[in-house]
C-alpha positions in Angstrom: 104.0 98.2 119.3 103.0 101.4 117.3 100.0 101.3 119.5 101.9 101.7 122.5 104.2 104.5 121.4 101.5 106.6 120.4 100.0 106.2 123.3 103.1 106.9 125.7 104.5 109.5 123.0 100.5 111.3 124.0 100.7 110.6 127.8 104.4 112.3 128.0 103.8 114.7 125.9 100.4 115.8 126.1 99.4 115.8 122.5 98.8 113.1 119.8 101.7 112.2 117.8 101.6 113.8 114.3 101.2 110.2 112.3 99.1 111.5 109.4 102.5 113.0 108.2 104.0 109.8 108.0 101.3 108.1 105.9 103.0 106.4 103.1 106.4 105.7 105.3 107.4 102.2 106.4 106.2 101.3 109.8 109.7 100.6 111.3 110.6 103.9 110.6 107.7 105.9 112.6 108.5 103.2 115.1 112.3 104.6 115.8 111.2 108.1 115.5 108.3 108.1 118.0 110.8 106.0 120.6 113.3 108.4 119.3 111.1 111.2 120.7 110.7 109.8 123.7 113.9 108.3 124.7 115.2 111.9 124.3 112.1 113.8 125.9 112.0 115.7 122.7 108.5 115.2 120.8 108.9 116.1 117.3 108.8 119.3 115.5 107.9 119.7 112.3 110.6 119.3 109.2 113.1 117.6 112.2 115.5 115.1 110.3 114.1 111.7 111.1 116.2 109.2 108.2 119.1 109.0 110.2 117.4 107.7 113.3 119.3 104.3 113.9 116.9 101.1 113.8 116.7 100.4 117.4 114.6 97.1 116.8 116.6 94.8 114.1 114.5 92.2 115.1 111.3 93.2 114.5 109.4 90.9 112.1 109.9 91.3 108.1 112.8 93.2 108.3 115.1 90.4 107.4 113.5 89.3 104.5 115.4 86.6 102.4 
């Protein structure tokens, strides 16, 4: 899926999604902020809050680990 949203996120916004800032963070995470980013037409600026973003994909496999 991350695949995809960088490659829409570039296609709609003309430039590469900024990923080697996220090195380190969980996958998820860049995952909401990149569909974030395009839901809203915004792409992402640099220092934008990202935490908060809700978790629009609950679902998603190893997030429910018990």
């Amino acid at each position: 899926m991350l695949e995809v949203l960088l490659w829409q996120y570039q296609q709609q916004f003309e430039e590469a999604f900024p990923l080697k800032d996220f090195e380190g963070e969980a996958e998820i995470d860049v995952i909401n902020l990149i569909y974030d980013c395009l839901l809203n037409n915004r792409p992402y600026q640099k220092g934008q809050a990202w935490r908060d973003i809700p978790n629009r994909f609950p679902e998603a496999p190893g997030l429910n680990k018990q």
